[in-house]
LOLUM-766055 format. One record per atom (N, C-alpha, C): residue in three letters; x, y, z. Coordinates in steps of 0.1 Angstrom, whole numbers, plus 2048, in hexadecimal, padded with zeros to 3 digits. Each point is the difference from the previous one (the first is absolute). Layout:
BEGIN
alaXYZ/...
This chain:
BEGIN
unk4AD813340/unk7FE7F17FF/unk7F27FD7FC/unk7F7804807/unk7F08037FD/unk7FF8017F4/unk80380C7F7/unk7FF8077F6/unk80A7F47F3/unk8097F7805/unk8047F97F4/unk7F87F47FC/unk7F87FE80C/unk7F97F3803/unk7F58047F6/unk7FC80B803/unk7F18057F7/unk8058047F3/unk80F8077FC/unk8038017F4/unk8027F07F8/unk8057F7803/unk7FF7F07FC/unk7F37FD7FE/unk7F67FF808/unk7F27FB7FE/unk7F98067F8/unk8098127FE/unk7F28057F3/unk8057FD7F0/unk80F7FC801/unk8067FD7F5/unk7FF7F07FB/unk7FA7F8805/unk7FF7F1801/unk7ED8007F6/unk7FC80E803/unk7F47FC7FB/unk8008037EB/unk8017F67FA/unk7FD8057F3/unk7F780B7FB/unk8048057F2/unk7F780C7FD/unk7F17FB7F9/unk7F5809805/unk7F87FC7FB/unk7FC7FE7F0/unk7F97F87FF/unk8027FD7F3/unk7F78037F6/unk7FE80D7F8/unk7FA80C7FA/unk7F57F97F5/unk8077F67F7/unk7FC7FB7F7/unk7F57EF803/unk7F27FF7FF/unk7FF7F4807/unk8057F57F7/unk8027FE7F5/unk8077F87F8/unk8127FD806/unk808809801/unk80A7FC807/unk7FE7FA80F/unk7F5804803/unk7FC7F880E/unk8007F37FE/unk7F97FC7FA/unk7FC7F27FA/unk80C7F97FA/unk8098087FA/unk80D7F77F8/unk8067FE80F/unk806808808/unk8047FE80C/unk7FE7F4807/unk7F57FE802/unk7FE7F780D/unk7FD7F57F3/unk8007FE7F5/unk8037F27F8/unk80D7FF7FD/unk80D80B804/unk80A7FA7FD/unk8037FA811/unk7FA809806/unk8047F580D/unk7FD7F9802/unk7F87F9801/unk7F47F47F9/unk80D7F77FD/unk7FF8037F8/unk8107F77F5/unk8097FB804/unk804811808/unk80D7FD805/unk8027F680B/unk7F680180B/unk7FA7F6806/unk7FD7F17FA/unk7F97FB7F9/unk7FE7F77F9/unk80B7FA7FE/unk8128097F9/unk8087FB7FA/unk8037FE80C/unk80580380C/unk8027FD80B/unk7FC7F6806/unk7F77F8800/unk7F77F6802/unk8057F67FC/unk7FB8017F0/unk8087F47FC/unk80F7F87FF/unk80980F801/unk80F7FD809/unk8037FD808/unk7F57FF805/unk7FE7F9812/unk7FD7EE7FD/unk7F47FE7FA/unk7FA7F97F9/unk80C7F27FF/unk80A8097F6/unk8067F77F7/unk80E7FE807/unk80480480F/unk80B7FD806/unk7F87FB807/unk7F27FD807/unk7F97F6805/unk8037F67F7/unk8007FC7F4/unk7FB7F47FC/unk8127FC7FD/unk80C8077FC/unk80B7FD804/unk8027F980C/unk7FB806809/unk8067F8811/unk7FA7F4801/unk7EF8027FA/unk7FA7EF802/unk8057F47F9/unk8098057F0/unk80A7F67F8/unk80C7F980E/unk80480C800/unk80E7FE80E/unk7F67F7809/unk7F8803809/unk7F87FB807/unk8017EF802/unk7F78017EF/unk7FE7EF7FF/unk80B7F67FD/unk80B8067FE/unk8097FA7FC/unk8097FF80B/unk7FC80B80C/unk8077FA80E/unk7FA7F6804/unk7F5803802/unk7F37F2803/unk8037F77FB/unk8047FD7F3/unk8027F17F7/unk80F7FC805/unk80A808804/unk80A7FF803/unk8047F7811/unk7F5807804/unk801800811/unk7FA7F1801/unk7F47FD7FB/unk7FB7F47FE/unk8087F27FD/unk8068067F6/unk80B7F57FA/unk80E7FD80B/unk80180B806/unk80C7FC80C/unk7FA7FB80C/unk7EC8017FF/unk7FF7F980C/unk8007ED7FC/unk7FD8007F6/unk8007F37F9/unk80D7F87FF/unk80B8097FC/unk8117FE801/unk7FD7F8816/unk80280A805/unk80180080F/unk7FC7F5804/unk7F17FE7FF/unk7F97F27FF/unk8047F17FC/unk8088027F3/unk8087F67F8/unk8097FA808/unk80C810805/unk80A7FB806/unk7FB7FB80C/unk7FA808806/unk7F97F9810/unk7FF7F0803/unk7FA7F87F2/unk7FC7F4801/unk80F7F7800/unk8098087F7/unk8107F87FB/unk80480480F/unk7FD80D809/unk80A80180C/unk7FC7FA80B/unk7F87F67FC/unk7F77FA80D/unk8097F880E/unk8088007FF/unk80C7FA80B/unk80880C802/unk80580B7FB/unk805809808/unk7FB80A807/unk80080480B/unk7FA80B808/unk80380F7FB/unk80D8007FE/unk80680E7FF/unk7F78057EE/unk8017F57FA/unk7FD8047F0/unk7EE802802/unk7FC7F5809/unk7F0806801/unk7FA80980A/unk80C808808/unk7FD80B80B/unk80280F7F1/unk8077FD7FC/unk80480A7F2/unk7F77FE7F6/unk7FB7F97FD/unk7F88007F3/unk7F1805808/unk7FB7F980D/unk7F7803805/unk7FD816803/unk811802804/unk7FE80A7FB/unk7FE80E7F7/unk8047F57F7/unk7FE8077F0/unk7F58037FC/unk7F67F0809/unk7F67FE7F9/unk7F380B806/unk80680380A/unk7FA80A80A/unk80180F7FA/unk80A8037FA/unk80480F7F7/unk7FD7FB7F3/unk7FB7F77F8/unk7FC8017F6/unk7F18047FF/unk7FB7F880A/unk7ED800804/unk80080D803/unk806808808/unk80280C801/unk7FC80D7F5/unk8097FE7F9/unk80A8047F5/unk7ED8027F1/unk7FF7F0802/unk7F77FD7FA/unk7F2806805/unk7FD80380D/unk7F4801805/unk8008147F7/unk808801808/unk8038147FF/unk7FE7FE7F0/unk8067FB7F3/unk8028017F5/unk7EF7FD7FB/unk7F97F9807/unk7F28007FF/unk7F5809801/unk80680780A/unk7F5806806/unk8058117F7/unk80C8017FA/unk80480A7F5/unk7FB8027F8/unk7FD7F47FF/unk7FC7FC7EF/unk7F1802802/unk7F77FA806/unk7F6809804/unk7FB80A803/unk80880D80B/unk8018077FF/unk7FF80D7EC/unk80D7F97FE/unk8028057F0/unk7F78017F7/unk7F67F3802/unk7FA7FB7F6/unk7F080A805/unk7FD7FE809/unk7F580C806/unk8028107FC/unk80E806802/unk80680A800/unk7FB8067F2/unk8077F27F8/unk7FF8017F0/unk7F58037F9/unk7F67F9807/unk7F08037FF/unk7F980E805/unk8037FF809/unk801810801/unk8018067F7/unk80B8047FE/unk8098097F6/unk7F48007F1/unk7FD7F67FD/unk7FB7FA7F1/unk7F4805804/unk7F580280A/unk7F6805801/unk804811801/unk806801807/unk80480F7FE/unk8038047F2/unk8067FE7FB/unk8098017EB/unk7F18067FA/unk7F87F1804/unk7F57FF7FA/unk7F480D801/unk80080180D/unk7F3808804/unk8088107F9/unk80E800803/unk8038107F8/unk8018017EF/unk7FD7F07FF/unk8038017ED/unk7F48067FD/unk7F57FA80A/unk7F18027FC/unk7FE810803/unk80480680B/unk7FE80F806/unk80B8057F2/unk8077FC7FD/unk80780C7F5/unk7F48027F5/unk7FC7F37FA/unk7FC7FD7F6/unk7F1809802/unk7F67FC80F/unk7F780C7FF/unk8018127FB/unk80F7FC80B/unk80680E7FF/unk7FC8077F2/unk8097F97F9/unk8048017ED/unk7EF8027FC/unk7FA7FD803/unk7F38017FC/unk7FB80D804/unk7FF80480D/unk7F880E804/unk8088077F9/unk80D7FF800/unk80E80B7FB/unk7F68047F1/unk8007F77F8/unk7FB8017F1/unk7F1808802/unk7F77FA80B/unk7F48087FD/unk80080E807/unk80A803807/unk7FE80B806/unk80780A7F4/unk80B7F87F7/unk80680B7F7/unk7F98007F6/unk7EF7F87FD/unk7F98057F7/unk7F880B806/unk7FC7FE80B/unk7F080B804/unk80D80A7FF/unk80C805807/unk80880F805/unk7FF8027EF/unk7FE7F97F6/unk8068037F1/unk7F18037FD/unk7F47F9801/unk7F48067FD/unk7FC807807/unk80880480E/unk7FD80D805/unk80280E7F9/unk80D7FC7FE/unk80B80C7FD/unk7F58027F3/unk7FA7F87F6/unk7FC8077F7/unk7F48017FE/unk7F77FF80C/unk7F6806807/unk80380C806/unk809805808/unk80480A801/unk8018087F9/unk8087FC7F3/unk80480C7F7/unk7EE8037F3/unk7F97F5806/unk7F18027F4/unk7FC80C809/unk8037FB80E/unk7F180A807/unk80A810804/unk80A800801/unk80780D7FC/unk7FB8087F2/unk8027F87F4/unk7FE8087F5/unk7EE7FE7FE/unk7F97FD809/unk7EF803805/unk803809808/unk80880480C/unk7FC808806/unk80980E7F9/unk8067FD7F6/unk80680C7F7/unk7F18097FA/unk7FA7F47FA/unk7F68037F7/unk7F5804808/unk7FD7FE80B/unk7F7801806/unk80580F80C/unk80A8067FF/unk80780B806/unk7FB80A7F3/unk8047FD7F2/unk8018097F7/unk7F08087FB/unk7F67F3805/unk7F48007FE/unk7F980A809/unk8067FE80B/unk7FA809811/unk80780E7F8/unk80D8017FA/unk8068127FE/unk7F68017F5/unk7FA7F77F8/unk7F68087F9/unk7F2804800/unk7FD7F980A/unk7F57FF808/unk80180F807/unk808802806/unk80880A80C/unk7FD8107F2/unk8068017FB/unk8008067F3/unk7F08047FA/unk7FC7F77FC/unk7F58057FC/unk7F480780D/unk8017F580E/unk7F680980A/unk8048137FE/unk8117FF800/unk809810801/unk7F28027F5/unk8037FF7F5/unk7FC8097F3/unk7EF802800/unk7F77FA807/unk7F67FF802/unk7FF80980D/unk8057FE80C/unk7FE80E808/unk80680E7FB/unk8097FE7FB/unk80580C7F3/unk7F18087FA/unk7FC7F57F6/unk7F78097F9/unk7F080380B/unk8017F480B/unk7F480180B/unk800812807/unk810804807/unk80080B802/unk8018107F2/unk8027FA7F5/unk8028087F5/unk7EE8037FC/unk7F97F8805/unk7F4800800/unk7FA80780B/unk80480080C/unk7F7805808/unk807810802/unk80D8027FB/unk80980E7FF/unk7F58067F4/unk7FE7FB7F4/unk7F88047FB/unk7F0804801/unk7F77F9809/unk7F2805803/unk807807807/unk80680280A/unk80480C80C/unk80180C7F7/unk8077FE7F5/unk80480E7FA/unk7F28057FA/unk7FC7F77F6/unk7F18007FE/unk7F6808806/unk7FF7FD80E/unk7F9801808/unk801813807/unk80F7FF7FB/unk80680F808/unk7FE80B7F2/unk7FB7F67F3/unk80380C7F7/unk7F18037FC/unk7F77F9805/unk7F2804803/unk7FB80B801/unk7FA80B801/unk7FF808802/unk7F1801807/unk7FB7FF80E/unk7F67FE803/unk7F4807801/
């Protein structure tokens, strides 16, 4: 049971991401994906606050109806114990549909500052993405100048290397010689 718990948590972790350019497209498509998420939030906020206002305009208008009749039911008890209580579940009805709509309308704001601050983070994003895939590209061919310098500068040390050889060559061919010299002496 231990061992599934730890096999799930090590499988939950994404692979590291080799390339730093794919790094960078990554977390701007989530950026995005996020973003699009937001604004689909956004925009069923601003659907409910349509519905909203139009309960509000609605609820208003039946408390105005209520009112009307109220004044025509002014002699019956039963018709203004009923309307009184309509008028009580409309204010109601109306109060809640207010405080929705404010709610929504804050929500919605929200939402629009959020859209916004990730339009702007993609948008930096898109920017380092671009300068980072010039310097890894004036790297890469920085890389490949100072490779074919350290080619040249390898081929230069084997001839370097080469001539010291040929020079202790003739340095010992020189001193084999006074030795021999020396031994053919006759003192």
């Amino acid at each position: 049971m231990f061992f599934d718990w730890l096999r799930k948590k090590t499988q939950r972790r994404p692979a590291p991401v080799k390339d730093p350019l794919a790094a960078f497209d990554q977390l701007i498509e989530d950026l995005e994906r996020q973003g699009a998420e937001i604004r689909k939030s956004a925009a069923t906020l601003l659907a409910l606050k349509g519905d909203l206002s139009r309960s509000e305009e609605r609820y208003a208008r039946r408390l105005e109806e209520i009112d009307r009749r109220r004044v025509q039911a002014e002699g019956d008890a039963k018709i203004a114990s009923a309307l009184d209580r309509d008028r009580v579940q409309a204010e109601s009805l109306l109060h809640t549909t207010r405080e929705s709509l404010a709610r929504a309308e804050q929500d919605g704001q929200l939402l629009l500052e959020a859209a916004s601050d990730l339009g702007q983070r993609v948008a930096e994003l898109r920017a380092e993405r671009e300068s980072a895939s010039a310097r890894l590209a004036v790297g890469g061919l920085m890389s490949s100048a100072l490779s074919e310098q350290v080619a040249r500068f390898e081929k230069v040390l084997a001839v370097d290397a080469a001539r010291d050889e040929i020079e202790r060559a003739h340095a010992l061919a020189d001193i084999y010689r006074e030795e021999r010299a020396e031994a053919a002496k006759p003192d």
